[in-house]
C-alpha positions as CSV (number, residue, x, y, z in Angstrom):
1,X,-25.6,-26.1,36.9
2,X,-22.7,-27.0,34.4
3,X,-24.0,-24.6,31.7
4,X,-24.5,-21.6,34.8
5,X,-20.3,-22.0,35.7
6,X,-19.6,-22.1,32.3
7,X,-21.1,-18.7,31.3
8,X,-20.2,-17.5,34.8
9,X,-16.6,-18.3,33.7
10,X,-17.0,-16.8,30.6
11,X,-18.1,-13.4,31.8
12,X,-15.2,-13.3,34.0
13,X,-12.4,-13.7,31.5
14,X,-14.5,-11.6,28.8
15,X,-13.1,-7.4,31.0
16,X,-9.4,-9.0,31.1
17,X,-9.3,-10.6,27.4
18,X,-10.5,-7.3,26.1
19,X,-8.2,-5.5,28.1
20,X,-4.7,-7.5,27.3
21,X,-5.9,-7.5,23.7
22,X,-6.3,-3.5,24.1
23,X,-3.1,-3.3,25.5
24,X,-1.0,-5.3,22.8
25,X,-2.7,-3.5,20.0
26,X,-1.5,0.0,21.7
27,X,1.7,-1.7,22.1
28,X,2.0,-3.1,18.4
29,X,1.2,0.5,17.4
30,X,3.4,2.3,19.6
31,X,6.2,0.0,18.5
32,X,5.2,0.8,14.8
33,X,4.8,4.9,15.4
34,X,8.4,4.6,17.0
35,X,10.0,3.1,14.6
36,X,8.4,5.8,12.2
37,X,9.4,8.4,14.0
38,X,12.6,7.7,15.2
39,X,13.5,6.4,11.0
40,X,11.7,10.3,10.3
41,X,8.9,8.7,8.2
42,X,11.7,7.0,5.7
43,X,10.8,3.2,7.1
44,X,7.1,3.6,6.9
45,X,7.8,5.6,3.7
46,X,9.8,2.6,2.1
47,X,7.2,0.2,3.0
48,X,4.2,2.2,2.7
49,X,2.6,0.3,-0.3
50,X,3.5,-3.1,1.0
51,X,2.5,-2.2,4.2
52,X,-1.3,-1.9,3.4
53,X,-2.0,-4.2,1.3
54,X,0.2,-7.1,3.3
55,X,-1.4,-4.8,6.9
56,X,-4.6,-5.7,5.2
57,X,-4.4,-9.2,4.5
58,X,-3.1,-10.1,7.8
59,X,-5.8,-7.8,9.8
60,X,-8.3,-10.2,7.4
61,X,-6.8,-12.9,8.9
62,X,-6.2,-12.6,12.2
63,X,-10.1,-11.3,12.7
64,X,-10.8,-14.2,11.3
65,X,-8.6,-16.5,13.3
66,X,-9.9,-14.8,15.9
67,X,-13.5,-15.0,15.4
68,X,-14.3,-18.7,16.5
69,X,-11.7,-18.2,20.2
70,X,-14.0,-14.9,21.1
71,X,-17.0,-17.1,20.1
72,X,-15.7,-19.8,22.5
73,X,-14.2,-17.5,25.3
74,X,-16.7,-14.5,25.4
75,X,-20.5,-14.3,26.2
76,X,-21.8,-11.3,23.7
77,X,-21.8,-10.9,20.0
78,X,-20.3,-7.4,21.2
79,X,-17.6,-8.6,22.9
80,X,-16.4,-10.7,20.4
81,X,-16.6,-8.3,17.7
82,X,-14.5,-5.7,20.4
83,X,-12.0,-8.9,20.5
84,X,-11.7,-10.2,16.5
85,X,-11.4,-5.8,15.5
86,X,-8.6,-5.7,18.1
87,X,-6.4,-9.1,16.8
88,X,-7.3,-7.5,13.0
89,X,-5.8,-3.8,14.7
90,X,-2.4,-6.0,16.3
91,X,-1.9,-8.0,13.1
92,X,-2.0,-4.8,10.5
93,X,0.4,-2.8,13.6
94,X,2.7,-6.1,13.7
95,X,3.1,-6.4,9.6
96,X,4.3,-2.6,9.8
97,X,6.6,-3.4,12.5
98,X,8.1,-6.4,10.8
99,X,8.7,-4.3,7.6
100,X,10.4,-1.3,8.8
101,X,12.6,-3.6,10.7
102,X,12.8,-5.8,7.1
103,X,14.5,-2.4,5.5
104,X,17.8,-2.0,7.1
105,X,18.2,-5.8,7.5
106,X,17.4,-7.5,4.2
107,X,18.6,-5.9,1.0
108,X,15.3,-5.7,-1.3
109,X,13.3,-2.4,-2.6
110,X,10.4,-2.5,-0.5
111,X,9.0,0.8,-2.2
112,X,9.4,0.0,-5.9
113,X,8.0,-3.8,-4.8
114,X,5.1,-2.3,-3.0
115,X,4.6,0.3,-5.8
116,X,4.8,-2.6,-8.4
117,X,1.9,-4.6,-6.4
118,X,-0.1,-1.4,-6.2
119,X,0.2,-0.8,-9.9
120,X,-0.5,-4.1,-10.6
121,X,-3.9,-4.4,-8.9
122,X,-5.4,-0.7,-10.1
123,X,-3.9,0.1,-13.6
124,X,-5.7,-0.6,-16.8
125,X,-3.1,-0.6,-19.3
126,X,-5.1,-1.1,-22.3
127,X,-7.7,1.8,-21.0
128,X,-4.9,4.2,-20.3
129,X,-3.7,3.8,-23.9
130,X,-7.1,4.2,-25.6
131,X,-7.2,7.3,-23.5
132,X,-4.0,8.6,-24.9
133,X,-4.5,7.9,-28.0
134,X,-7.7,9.6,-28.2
135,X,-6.4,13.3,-26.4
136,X,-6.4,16.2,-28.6
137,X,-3.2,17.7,-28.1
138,X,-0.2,20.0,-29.4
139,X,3.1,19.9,-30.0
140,X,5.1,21.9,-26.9
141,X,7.7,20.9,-24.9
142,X,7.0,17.0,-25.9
143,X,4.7,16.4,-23.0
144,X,1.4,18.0,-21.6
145,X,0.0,17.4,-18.1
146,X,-3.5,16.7,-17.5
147,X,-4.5,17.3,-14.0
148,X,-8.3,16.2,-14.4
149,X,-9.0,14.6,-17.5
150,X,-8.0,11.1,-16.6
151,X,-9.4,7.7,-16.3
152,X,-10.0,6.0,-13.0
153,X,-7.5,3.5,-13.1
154,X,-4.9,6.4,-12.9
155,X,-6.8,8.3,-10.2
156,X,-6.6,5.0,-8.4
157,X,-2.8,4.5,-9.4
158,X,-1.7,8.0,-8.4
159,X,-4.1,8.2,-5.1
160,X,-4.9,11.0,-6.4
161,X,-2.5,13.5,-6.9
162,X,0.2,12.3,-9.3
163,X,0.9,14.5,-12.3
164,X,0.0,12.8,-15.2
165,X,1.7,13.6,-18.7
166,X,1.3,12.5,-22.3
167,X,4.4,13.0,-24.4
168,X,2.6,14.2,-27.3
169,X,4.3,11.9,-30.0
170,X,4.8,8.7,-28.8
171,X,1.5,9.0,-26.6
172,X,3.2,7.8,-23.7
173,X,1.8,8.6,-20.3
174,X,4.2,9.1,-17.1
175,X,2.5,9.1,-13.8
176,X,4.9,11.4,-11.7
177,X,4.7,12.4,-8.1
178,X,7.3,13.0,-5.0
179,X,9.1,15.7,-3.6
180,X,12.9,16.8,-3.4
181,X,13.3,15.7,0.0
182,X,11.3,12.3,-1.0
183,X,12.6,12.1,-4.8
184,X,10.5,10.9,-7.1
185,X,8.7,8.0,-8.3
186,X,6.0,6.7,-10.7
187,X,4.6,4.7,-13.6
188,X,5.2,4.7,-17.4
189,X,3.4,3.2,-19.6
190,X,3.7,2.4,-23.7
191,X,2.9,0.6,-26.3
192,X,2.6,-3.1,-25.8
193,X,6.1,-4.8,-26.8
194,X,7.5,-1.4,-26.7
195,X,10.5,-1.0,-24.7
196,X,11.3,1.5,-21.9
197,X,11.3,5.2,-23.7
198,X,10.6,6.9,-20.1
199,X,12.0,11.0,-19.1
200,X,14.3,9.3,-17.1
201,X,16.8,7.1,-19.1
202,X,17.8,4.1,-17.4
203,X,20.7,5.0,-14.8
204,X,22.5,3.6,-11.5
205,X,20.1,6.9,-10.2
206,X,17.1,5.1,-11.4
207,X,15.9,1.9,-10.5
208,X,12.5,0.4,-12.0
209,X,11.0,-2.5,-12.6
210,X,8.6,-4.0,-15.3
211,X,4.9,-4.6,-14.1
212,X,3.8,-6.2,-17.1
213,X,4.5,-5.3,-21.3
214,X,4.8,-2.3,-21.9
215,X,4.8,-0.7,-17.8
216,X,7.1,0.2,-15.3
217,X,7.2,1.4,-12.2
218,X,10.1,3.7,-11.4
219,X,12.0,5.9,-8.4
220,X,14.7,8.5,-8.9
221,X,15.9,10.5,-6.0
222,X,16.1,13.7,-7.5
């Protein structure tokens, strides 16, 4: 009888759990478009890298988190999988939120930080050298650009469509990509112990910052 009023219970708070959950993850994302939209894309632009990675990790958490309440408060396998994909939906939506609203209100470089993580996790420093090293190539401007012929680790880093150019001396490779209205931004990387040598000298115009020896991640607004 016990067990019956249980599960009775259980089916009647399953519609309206599902439905408040529904209707803070439309609300976390409307809150998150807004503030997009209203900033014209530069907030989510700023913390675009952080913002997936960090959006990931807390969506991995809160499905989680939420897992064993759906198990305890729902009937179906169904609805609790409904319930632990809509907490993961709210807590990616919520870490956007809280970084756009991070930008004008704590001083920090959210897109060379994000950039910096992103580089971090895909580049292969040692592969993109050996690469470099091994391109036959001319003498022309100081640089060529090699739209295709690239490893993976800098189709990851550029996803996909930075220009990537080897000066043709030093063997130096510059991952470039932007806009006017964006500016520009990037990776360098050189020899191991060698210092920064980039096309964009080091200037209150540029800021980068050092992912490991011998790479940088950089942003220039023109």
């Amino acid at each position: 009888m016990a067990m019956a009023r249980s599960e009775k219970e259980r089916r009647q708070k399953a519609p309206r759990l599902l439905r408040v959950s529904l209707t803070t993850a439309l609300v976390a994302w409307a809150v998150a478009f807004g503030l997009a939209t209203m900033s014209f894309y530069i907030l989510a632009f700023l913390v675009a890298y952080l913002w997936l990675y960090m959006g990931l990790a807390t969506a991995g958490i809160a499905f989680i988190a939420a897992w064993p309440i759906g198990w305890r408060l729902l009937a179906s396998r169904k609805q609790r999988l409904q319930f632990a994909s809509l907490m993961a939906a709210i807590g990616f939506a919520l870490a956007g939120v809280a970084l756009m609203l991070s930008v004008p209100l704590i001083r920090y470089d959210s897109h060379l930080i994000g950039l910096r993580l992103h580089t971090r996790i895909w580049l292969d420093a040692g592969k993109v050298r050996s690469w470099a090293q091994g391109l036959e190539i001319t003498d022309g401007d100081g640089s060529q650009a090699w739209p295709l012929r690239r490893p993976m680790t800098l189709w990851l880093t550029g996803l996909p469509f930075g220009d990537v150019r080897v000066d043709t001396e030093t063997r130096d490779v510059t991952v470039d990509w932007g806009s006017a209205l964006a500016g520009h931004w990037g990776v360098f990387v050189t020899g191991d112990g060698q210092e920064w040598n980039g096309k964009h000298p080091p200037s209150e115009a540029m800021r980068r910052l050092k992912v490991e020896d011998g790479v940088w991640v950089w942003y220039t607004q023109d």
